[in-house]
C-alpha positions, 0 to 999 in steps of 0.5 A, a space after each residue: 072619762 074619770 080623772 083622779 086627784 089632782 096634785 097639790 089639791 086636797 079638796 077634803 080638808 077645810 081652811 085653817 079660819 076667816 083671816 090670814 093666819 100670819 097676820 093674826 098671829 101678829 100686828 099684820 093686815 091684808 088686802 085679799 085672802 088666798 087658800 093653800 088647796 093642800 093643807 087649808 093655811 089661809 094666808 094674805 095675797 101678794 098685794 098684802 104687806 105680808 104676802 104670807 099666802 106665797 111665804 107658806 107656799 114656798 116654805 111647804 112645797 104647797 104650789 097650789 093657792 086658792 082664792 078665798 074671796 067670796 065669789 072667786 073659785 080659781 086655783 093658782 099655781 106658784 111654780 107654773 105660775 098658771 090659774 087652773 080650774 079645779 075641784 070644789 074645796 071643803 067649806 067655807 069656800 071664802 071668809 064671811 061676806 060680812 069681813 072687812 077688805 081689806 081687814 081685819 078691819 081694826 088693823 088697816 092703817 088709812 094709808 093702806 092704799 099706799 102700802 100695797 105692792 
């Protein structure tokens, strides 16, 4: 049985860098990193400060996040709020293994434990 494109899902187009786009762009740090399966936008997971990965989602309409951790390969819905399994994404498929975490490693203040949510 074929089955066609998932929506929300673009499996072609390759991730926006090694880190969250947010967080570089000013002072920010991150716990994980998430993937937006549509457009490739790196953004910081939930536990993060920033929580720019769910920002970007809700801002585009994007629904659907992959992880972007080494080893990880589930997709998370923010509208449905259900872990799919879906198509392999254009590579890299995670930052380096050699990356901090959480990171960038010069950013994370020693309370960060703390400041998760």
């Amino acid at each position: 049985m074929a089955t066609g494109p998932i929506p929300g899902i673009n499996p072609a187009v390759s991730p926006s860098g090694n880190g969250c786009v947010e967080c570089l762009a000013g002072d920010g740090w991150w716990f994980h990193l998430r993937r937006c399966a549509e457009c490739g936008h790196i953004g910081c997971c939930d536990s993060s400060p920033g929580q720019h990965a769910t920002q970007h989602a809700r801002t585009t309409g994007h629904s659907v996040i992959s992880s972007f951790e080494p080893g990880e390969d589930w997709f998370w819905n923010i509208e449905t709020g259900r872990f799919h399994r879906g198509p392999e994404l254009a590579p890299p498929t995670s930052h380096p293994v050699s990356q901090s975490v959480p990171g960038p490693a010069e950013r994370v203040p020693p309370d960060w434990r703390r400041r998760l949510h």
